[in-house]
N, C-alpha and C positions, 0 to 999 in steps of 0.2 A: 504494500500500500504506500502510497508515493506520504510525502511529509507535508505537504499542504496541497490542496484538490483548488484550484477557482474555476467562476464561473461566474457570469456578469449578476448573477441577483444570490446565488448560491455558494459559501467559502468553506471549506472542512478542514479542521486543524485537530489532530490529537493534541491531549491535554490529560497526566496521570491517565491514561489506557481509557480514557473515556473522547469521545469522537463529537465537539463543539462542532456543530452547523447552525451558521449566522446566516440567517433569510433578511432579505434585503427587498422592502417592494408588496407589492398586494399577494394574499395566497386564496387567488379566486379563479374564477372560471377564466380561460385564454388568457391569464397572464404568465409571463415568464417562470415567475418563480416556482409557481404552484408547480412547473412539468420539471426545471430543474433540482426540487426537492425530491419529489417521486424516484428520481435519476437517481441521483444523489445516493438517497437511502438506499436503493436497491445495489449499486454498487457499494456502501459500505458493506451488507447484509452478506453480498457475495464473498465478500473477504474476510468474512467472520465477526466482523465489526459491529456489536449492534449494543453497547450501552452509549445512548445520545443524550446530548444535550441539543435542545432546538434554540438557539439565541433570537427570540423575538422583538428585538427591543427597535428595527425598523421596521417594523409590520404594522400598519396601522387599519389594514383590511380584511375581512374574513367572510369570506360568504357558506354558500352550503357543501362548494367541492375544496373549500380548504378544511371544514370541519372533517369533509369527508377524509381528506389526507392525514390528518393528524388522529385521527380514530384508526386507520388505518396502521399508520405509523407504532403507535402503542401497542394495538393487535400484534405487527410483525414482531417488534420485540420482546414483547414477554413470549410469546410463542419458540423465539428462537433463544430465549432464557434471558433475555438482555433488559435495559430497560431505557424510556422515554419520558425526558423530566424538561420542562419548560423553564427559560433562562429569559426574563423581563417583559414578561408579558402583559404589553399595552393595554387600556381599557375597552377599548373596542372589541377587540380578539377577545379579550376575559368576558366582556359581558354576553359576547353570544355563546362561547360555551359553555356561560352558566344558563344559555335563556334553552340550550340543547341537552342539558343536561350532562354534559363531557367534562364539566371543568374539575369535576372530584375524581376523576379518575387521574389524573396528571399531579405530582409534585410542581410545583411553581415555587421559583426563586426571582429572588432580586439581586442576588449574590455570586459571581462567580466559585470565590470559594467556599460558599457556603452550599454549592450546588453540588460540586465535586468532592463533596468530603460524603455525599452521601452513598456514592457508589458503590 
């Protein structure tokens, strides 16, 4: 696995064995990021890679196929033993997955290191 992934809306950096992906941009229907997360994950997941951290903290969009990815995304990982914990997660983002009922499924931080001590 190379030592930093980029990609114009999407950056992956290892960080103590845990795999930081910073979304940058809307995670909605036909916007970039939403397909290069998908991407993204799917090649961590390939390379055994799958306790994440999702860094929300430029996300200020969320509709029903980003809830749809990040349900997703949690699915893939506990499944493959891993896990999917949210890193500054805007108000917007938080109040539709509290209005879908996703948001208690997720650890949520405001802290980098307070995020990665939990792994």
């Amino acid at each position: 696995m190379p030592e930093v992934t980029e990609a114009k809306s999407v950056t992956v950096r290892p960080v103590q064995g845990v795999q930081v992906v910073k979304v940058r941009g809307k995670l909605a229907l036909g916007c970039a990021p939403l397909t290069e997360l998908r991407e993204r994950l799917a090649e961590l997941t390939s390379h055994g890679e799958v306790k994440w951290l999702l860094d929300l903290q430029e996300v200020q969009m969320l509709d029903s196929s980003g809830v749809g990815v990040l349900a997703q995304t949690m699915t893939s990982a506990r499944n493959s033993q891993g896990a999917c914990k949210l890193l500054h997660l805007q108000k917007f983002p938080s109040q539709v997955l509290k209005m879908v009922g996703l948001l208690s499924l997720f650890e949520v931080f405001d802290d980098l290191d307070a995020a990665l001590a939990t792994f």
